[in-house]
C-alpha positions as CSV (number, residue, x, y, z in Angstrom):
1,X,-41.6,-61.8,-55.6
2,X,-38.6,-60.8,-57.8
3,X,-38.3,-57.1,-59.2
4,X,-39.5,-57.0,-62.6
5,X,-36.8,-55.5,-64.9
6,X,-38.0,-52.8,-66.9
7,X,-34.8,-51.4,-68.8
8,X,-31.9,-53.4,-70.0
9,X,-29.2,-50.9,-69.5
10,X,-26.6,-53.3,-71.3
11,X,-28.9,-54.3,-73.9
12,X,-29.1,-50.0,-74.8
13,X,-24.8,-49.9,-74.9
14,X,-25.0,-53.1,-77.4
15,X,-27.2,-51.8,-79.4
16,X,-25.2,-49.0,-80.0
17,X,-21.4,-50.1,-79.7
18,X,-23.1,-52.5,-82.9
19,X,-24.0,-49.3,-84.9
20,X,-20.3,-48.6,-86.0
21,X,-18.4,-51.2,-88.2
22,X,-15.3,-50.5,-89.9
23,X,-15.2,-49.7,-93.5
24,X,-12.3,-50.7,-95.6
25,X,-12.1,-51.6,-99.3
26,X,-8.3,-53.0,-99.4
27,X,-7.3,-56.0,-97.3
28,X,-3.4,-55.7,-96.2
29,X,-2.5,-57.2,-99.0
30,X,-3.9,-54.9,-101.5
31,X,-7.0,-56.8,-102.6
32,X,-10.6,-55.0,-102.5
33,X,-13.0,-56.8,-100.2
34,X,-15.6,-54.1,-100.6
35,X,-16.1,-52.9,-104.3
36,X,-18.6,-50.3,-103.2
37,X,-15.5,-48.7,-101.8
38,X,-13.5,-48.4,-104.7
39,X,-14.0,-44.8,-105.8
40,X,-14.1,-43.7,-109.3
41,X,-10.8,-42.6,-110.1
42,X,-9.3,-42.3,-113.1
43,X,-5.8,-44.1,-113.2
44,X,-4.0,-40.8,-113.2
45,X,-5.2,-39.8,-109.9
46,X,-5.1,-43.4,-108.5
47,X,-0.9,-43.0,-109.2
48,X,-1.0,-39.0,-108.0
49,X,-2.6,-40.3,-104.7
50,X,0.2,-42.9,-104.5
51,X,2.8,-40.0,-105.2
52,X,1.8,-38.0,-102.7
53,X,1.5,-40.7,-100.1
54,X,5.2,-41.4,-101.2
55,X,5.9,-38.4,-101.0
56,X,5.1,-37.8,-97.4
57,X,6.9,-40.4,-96.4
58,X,9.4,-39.4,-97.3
59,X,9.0,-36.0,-96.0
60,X,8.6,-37.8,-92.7
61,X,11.9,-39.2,-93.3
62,X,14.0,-36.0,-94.0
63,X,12.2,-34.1,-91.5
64,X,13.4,-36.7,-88.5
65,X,17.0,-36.5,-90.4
66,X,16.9,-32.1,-90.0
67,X,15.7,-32.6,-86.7
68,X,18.2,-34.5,-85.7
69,X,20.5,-32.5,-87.5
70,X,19.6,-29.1,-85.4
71,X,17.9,-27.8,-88.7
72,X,14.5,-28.4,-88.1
73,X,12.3,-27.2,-85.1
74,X,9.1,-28.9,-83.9
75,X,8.1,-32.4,-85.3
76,X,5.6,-34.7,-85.5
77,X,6.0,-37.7,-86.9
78,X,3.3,-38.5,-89.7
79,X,5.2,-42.4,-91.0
80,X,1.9,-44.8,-91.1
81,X,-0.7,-42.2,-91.3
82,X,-0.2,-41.3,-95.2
83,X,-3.7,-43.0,-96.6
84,X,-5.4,-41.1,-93.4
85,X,-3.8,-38.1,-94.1
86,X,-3.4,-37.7,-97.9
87,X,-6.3,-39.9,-98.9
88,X,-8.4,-37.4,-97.1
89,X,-7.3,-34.3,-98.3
90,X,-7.5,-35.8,-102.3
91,X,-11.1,-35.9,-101.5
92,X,-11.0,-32.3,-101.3
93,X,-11.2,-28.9,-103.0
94,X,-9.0,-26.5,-103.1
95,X,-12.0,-23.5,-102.1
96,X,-12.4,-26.1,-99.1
97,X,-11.0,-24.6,-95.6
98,X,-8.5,-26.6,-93.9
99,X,-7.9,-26.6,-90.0
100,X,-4.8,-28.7,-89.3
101,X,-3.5,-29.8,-86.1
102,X,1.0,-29.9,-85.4
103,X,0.9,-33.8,-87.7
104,X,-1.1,-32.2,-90.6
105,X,1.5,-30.8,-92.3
106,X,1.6,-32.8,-95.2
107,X,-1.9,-31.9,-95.6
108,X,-1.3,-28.3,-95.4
109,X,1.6,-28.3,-97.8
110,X,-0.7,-30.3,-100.3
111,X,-3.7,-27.9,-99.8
112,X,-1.0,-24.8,-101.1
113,X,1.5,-24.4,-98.1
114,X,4.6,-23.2,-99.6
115,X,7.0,-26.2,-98.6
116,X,10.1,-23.4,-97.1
117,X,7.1,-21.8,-95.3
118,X,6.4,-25.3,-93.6
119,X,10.0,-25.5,-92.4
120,X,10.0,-21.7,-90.9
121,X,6.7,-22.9,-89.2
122,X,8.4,-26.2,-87.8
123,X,11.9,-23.3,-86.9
124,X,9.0,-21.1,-85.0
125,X,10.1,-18.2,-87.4
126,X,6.8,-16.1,-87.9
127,X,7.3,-16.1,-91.6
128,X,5.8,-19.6,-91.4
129,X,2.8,-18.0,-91.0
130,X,2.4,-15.9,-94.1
131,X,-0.1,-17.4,-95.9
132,X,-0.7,-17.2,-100.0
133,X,-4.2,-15.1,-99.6
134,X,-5.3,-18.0,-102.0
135,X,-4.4,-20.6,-99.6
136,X,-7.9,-21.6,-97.8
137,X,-6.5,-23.2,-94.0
138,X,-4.9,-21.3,-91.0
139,X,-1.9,-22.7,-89.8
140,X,-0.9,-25.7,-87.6
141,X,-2.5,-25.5,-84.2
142,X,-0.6,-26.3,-81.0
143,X,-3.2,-26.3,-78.4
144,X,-5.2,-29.8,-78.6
145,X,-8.1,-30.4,-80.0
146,X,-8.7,-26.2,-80.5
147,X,-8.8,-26.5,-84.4
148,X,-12.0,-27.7,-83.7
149,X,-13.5,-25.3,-82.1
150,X,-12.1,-22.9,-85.1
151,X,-13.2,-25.2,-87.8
152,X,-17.3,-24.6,-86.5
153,X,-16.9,-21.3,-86.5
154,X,-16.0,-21.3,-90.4
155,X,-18.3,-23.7,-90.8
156,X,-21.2,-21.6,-90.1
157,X,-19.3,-18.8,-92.1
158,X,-19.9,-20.8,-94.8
159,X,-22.9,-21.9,-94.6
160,X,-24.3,-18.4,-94.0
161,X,-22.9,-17.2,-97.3
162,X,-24.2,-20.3,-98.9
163,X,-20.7,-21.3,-100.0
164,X,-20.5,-25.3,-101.6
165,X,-17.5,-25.8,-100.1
166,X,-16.5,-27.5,-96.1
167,X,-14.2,-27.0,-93.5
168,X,-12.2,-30.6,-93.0
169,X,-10.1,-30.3,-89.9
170,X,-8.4,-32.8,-88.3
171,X,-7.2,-34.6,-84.1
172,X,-6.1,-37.5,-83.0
173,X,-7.9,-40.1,-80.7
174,X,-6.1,-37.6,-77.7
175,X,-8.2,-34.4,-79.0
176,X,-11.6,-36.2,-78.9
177,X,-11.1,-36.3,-75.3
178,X,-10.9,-32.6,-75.2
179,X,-14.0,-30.3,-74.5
180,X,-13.2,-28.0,-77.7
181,X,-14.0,-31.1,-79.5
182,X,-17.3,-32.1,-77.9
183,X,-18.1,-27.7,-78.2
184,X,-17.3,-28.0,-81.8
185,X,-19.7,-31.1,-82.8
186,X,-22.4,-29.7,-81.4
187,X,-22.4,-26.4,-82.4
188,X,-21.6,-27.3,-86.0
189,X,-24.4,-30.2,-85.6
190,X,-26.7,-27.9,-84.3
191,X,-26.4,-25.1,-87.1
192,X,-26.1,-27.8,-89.6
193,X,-23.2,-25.9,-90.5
194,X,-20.3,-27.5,-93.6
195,X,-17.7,-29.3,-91.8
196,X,-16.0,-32.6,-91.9
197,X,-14.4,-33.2,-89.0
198,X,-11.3,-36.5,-88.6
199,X,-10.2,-38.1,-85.8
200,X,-7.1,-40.1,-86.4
201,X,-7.0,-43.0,-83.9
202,X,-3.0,-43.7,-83.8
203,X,-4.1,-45.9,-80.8
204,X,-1.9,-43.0,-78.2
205,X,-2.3,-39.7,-77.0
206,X,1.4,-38.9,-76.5
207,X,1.8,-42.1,-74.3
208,X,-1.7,-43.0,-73.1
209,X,-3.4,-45.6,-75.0
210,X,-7.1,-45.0,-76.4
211,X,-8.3,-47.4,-74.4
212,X,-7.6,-45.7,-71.1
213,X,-9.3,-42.3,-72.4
214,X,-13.1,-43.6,-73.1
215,X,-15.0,-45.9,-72.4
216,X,-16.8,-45.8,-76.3
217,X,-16.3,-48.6,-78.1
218,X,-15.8,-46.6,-80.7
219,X,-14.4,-42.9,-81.1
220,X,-17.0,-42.2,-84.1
221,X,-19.9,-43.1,-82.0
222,X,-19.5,-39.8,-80.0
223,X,-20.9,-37.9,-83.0
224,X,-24.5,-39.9,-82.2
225,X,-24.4,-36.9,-78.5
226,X,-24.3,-34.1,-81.3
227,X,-26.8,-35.6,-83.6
228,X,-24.3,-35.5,-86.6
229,X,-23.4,-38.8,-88.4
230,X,-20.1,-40.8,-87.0
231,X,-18.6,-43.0,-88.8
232,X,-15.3,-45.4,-89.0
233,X,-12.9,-46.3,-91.6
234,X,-9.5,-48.6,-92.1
235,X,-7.5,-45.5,-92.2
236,X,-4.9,-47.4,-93.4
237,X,-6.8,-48.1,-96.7
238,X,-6.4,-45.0,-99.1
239,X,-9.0,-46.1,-101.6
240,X,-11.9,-46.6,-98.1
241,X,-10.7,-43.2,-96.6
242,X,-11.1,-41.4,-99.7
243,X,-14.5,-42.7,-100.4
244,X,-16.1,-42.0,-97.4
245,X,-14.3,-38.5,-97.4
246,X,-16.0,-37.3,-100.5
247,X,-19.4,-38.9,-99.4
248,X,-19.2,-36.8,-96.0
249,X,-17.9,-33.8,-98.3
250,X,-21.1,-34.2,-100.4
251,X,-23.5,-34.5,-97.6
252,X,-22.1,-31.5,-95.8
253,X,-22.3,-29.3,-98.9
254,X,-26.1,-30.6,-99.2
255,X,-27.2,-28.7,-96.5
256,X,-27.4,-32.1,-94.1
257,X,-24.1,-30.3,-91.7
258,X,-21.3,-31.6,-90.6
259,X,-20.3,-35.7,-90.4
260,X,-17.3,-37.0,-87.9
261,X,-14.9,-39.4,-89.3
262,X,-12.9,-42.0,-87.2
263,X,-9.6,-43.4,-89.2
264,X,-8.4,-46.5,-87.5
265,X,-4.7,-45.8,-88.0
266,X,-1.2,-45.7,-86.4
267,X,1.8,-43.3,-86.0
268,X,5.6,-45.5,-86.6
269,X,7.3,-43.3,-84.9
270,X,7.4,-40.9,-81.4
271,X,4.5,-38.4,-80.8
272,X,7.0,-35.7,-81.4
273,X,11.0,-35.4,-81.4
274,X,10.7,-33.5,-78.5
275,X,11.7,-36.0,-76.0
276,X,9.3,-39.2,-76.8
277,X,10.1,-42.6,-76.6
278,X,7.9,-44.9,-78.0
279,X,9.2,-48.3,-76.5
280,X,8.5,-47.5,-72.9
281,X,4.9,-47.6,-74.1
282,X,4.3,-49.6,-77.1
283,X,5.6,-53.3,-77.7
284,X,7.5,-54.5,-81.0
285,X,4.7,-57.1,-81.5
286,X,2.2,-53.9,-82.1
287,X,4.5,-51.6,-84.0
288,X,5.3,-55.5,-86.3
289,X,1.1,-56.1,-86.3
290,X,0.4,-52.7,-87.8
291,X,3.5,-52.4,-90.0
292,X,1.6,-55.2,-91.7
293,X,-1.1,-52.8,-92.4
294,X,1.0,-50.4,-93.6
295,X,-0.8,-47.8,-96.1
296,X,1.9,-47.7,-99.0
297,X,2.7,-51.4,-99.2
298,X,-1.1,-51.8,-99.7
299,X,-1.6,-49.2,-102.0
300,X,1.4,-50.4,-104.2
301,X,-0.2,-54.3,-104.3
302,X,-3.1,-52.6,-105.4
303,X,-1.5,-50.3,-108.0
304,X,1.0,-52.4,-109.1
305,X,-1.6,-55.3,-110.0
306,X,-3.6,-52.7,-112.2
307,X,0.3,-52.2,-114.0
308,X,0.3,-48.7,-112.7
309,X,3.1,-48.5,-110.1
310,X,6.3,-49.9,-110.0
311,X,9.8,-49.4,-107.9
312,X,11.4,-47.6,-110.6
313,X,8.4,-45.4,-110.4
314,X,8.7,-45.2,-106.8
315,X,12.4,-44.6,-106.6
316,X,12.0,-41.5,-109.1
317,X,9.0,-39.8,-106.8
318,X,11.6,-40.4,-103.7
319,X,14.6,-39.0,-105.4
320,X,11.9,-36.1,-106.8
321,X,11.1,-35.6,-103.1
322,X,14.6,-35.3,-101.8
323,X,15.3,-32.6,-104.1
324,X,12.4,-30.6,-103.3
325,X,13.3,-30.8,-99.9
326,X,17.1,-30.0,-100.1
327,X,16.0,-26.8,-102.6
328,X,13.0,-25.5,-99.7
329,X,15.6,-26.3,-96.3
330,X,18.1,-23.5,-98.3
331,X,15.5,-21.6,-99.3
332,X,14.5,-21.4,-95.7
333,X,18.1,-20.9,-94.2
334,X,18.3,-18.0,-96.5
335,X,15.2,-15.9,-94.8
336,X,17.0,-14.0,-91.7
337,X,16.7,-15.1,-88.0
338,X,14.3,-13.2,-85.9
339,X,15.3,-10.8,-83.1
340,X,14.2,-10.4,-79.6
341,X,13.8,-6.7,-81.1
342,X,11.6,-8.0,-84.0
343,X,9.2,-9.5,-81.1
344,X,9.0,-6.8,-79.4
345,X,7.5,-4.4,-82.7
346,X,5.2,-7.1,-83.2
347,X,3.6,-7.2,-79.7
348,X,1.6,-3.8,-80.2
349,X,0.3,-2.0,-83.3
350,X,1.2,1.2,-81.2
351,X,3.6,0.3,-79.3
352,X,3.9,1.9,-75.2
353,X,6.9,3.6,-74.1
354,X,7.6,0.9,-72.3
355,X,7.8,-1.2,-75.3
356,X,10.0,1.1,-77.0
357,X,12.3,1.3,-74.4
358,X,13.0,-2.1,-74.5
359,X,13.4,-2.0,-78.6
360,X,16.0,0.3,-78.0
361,X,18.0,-1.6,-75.8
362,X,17.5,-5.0,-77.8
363,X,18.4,-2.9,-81.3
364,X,21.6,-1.4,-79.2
365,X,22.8,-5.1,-78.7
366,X,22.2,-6.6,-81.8
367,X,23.8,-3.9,-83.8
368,X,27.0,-5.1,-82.3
């Protein structure tokens, strides 16, 4: 007599994997598919969210250029990720907290990060790390997926002193694989606490595609283990990624807690200029496929059909851009290199003997 079969094991993973479609509201070629997506914004910040898409690439541009040129420290690419990036933060207040990982620079510059300040960050100069006290994020972290953990713990802060504002904080499909990110869903999910937290799925952490780091079908679905709701987006489709960023903004102020966002997007160039090479990983035929998804040449169809953008538009935002970065590079060539000496006094608050031996011999050298 055959076994009767009592549980239908992949029956349970379909029923799940089916839970998460992909919202988008633009097509590749600019035309809406889902009106529900279209958010209500006025023209003026339809062509301010364009600018500063355009602007960061741009900045993405110039910042490969310094590299390259010796004048820039750490970079990460951010080229294909604008509408991820920038259509997030728009959704955003100022009061709002960001958390940003090394690629959310634009982000952080946006949310009040003196550009100059950005480029002694990038140097390693500790200067890059004096914030505006007005400015409501903590600087770029290094260590994967940790923002996370940090963005829960203001997230309760928050909530605690009833504030209507979020923490948004952001990883890439790499970080969800991290146990700081799994520890930061829950305990925000658990405490209900304000936080909207982004994964942005460039398809590789450094050089290992997403495929070979879970088994999920999707990367949102791993907010259904914390009991928070997950959702995906077309994150190369502003107008979607904005939408569902100010609807997950909304419900987290509400009391409901926090909401994980997965944007489907993709990163044009290395993980970093610090020794990457994209081709021994990724084919042309892929970088070709999503270059025909790219955010800005969707963004301008769409724009440009309403009579709102145009390439002598777009040519004055670059050249704009170029200037600001040329003024903030001398800006930040003017602030004075750091000292093994200046290290040294920062180490302790009162400092051993030790310690101040070792000033004295450092202050001894550079003196000459």
């Amino acid at each position: 007599m055959a076994k009767k079969k009592t549980i239908d094991f992949e029956a349970l993973l379909k029923d799940i994997n089916a839970d998460f479609p992909t919202y988008q509201a633009l097509d590749k070629d600019g035309n809406v598919v889902n009106e529900a997506l279209v958010p209500d914004l006025s023209d003026e910040e339809l062509v301010e969210l364009m600018t500063q898409m355009v602007w960061s690439r741009v900045l993405n541009e110039r910042s490969t250029a310094l590299n390259r040129q010796g004048r820039l420290g750490f970079f990460a690419p951010t080229a294909g990720q604008e509408a991820s990036q920038l259509a997030s933060h728009f959704a955003f207040e100022k009061e709002d907290v960001l958390l940003p990982g090394y690629r959310d620079v634009p982000q952080l510059i946006r949310h009040g990060l003196p550009l100059k300040e950005a480029f002694l960050w990038s140097r390693g100069h500790v200067a890059g790390n004096f914030y505006p006290e007005e400015l409501k994020a903590l600087p770029p972290q290094i260590i994967i997926g940790a923002q996370y953990v940090q963005a829960a713990g203001v997230a309760l802060g928050l909530k605690k002193r009833n504030k209507k504002n979020v923490v948004f904080t952001y990883t890439g499909d790499g970080g969800s694989s991290q146990g700081d990110f799994y520890e930061a869903i829950n305990f925000a999910g658990a405490y209900k606490a304000n936080g909207v937290f982004y994964i942005q799925n460039n398809g590789f952490a450094i050089s290992t595609p997403r495929e070979q780091q879970s088994a999920a079908a999707t990367l949102a679905q791993k907010a259904v283990a914390a009991g928070i709701p997950g959702i995906q987006v077309d994150g190369m489709d502003p107008l979607a990624v904005y939408t569902v960023s100010k609807l997950a903004r909304e419900w987290s102020i509400a009391g409901n807690g926090p909401v994980l966002i997965e944007t489907l997007t993709y990163r044009y160039g290395p993980h970093t200029l610090s020794g990457d090479d994209p081709t021994r990983y990724r084919s042309k035929d892929m970088d070709d496929e999503w270059l025909q998804k790219d955010p800005l040449i969707r963004f301008r169809k769409y724009l440009e059909a309403k009579g709102l953008w145009s390439e002598e538009k777009e040519e004055q935002v670059i050249e704009q851009t170029k200037e600001e970065i040329k003024a903030a590079i001398a800006e930040a060539d003017k602030v004075p290199k750091q000292k093994v000496s200046d290290f040294l006094k920062n180490m302790f608050e009162v400092q051993p003997q030790s310690i101040k031996e070792q000033i004295a011999f450092y202050e001894a050298k550079e003196s000459k």
